[in-house]
C-alpha positions in Angstrom: 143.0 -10.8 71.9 139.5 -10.5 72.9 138.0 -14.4 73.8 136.0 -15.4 70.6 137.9 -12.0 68.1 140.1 -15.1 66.7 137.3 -17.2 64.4 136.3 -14.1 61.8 133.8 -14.8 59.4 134.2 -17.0 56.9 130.0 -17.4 55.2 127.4 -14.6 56.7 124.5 -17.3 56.9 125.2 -20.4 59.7 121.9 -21.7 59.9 122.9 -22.5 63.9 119.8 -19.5 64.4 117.3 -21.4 62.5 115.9 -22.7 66.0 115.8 -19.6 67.5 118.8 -19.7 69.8 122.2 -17.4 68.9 126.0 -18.2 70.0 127.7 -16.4 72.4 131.2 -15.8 71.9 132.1 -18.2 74.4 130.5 -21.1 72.8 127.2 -20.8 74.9 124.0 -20.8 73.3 120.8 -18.9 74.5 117.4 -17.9 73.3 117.3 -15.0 71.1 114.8 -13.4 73.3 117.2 -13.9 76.3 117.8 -10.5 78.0 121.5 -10.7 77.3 120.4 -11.2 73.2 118.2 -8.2 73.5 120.7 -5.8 75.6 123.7 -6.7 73.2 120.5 -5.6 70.3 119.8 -2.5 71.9 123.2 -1.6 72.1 123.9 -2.9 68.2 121.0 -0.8 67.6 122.5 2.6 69.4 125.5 1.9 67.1 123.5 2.3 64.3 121.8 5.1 64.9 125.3 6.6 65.8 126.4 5.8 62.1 123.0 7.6 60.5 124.1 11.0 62.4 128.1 10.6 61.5 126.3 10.1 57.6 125.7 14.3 58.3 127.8 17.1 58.2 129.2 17.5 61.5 131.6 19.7 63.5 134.9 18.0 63.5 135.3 17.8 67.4 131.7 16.3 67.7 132.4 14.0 64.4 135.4 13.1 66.6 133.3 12.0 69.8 130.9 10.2 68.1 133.2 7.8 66.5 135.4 7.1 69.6 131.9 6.0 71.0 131.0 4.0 68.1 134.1 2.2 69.3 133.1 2.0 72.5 129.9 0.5 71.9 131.7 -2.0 69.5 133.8 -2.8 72.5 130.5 -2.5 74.9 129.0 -5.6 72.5 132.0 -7.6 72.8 131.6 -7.5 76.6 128.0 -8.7 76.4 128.3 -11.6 74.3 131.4 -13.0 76.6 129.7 -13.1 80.2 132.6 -12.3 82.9 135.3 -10.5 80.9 134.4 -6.8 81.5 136.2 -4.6 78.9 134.3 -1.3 80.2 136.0 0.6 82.7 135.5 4.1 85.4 137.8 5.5 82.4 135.3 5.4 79.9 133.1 6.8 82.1 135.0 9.7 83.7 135.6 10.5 79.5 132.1 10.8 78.8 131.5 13.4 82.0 135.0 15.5 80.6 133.2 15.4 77.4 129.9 16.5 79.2 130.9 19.1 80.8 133.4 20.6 78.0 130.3 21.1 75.5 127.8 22.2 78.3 130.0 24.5 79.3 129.5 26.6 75.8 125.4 26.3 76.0 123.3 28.7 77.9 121.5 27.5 81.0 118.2 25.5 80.5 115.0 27.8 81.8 112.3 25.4 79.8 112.0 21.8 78.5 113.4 21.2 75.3 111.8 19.3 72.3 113.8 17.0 70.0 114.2 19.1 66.9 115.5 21.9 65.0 118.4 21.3 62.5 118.4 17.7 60.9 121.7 16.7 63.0 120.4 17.9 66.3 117.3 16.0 65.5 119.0 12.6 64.9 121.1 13.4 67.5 118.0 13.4 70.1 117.1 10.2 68.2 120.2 8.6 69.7 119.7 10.1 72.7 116.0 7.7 72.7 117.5 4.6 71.5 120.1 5.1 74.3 117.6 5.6 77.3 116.1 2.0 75.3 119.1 0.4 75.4 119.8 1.8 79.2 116.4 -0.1 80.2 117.5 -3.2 78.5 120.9 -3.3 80.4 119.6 -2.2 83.5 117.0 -5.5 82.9 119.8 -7.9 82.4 121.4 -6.6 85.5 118.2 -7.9 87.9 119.7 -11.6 86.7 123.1 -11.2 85.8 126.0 -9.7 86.8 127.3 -6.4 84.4 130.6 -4.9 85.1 130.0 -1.9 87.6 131.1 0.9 84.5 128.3 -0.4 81.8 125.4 1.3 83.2 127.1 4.6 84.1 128.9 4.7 80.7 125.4 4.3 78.9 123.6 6.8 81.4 126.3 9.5 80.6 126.3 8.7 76.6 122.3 9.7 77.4 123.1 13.0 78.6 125.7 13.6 76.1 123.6 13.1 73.3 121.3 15.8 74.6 124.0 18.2 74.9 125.5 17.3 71.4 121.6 18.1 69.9 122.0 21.5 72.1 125.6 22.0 70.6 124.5 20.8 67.3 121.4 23.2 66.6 123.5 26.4 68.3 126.4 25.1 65.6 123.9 25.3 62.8 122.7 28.7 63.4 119.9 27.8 65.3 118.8 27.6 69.2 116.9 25.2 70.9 113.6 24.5 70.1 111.7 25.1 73.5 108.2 23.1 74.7 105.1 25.4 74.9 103.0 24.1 77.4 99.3 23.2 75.9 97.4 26.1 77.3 99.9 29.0 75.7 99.0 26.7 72.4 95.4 26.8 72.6 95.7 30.4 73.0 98.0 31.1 70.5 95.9 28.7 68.2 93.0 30.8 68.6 94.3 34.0 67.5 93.2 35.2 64.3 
């Protein structure tokens, strides 16, 4: 059992925040603007986010993926709020790349920058994709002061990339191709004409 998964919820509302501190699940307290509070934050927050694109219609193998990694980030949480007891390891890690390179594999080769959009899944999927990178600064802050366990900022760099690839997959899934920057003087051209 994971140290602190044995007291479950009994009343939603403590009033042990009121002062602005929060519990850890080792019985420490800290500020709620500690780096820790706002990596374990970003990373509820990525979560989230995950949930709002699994609300969509979604491939089964992708639907697949994204819930093993909701997991993951459940379990990426836990780790956070009990300092010292890593439960990421190389494993998750080396998963993510398999994954990565499994659904690259099907995409054509990038020739030009590509802009978050196209179908509404591909779009939210970009939107976790930005939350990530987020969440990736906030861990790689905590990790100037404390120590992280060497597979948290890999697994979160890799989910990154994913996410991009998922948007790719999920816009070529829906009929649709990626939607490609224009640089700004092919725009003002194009703008012009009548």
């Amino acid at each position: 059992m994971t140290p602190g998964m044995g007291h479950r919820l009994t009343r939603i509302y403590t009033r042990t925040g009121d002062r602005g501190t929060t519990g850890l699940a080792d019985g420490s307290r800290v500020a709620k603007d500690a780096a820790r509070i706002d990596a374990m934050g970003a990373i509820d927050e990525l979560n989230a986010t995950l949930g709002v694109l699994l609300a969509e219609n979604l491939p089964d193998d992708v639907r697949a993926v994204l819930t093993g990694v909701q997991h993951d980030l459940f379990d990426l949480g836990g780790e956070l709020s009990v300092p010292g007891h890593p439960v990421m390891g190389e494993a998750h890690v080396v998963r993510l790349e398999g994954l990565l390179e499994r659904f690259n594999a099907a995409l054509p080769p990038l020739k030009d920058f590509v802009l978050p959009g196209g179908s509404r899944a591909a779009s939210l999927a970009h939107v976790v994709r930005t939350v990530c990178r987020r969440a990736e600064r906030g861990l790689v802050a905590l990790s100037h002061t404390e120590k992280l366990a060497p597979a948290v900022l890999p697994y979160v760099n890799r989910l990154s990339d994913l996410m991009f690839v998922l948007a790719r997959t999920l816009n070529r899934r829906a009929g649709g191709s990626d939607v490609l920057w224009q640089p700004g003087t092919d725009r003002q051209q194009e703008q012009r004409e009548p």
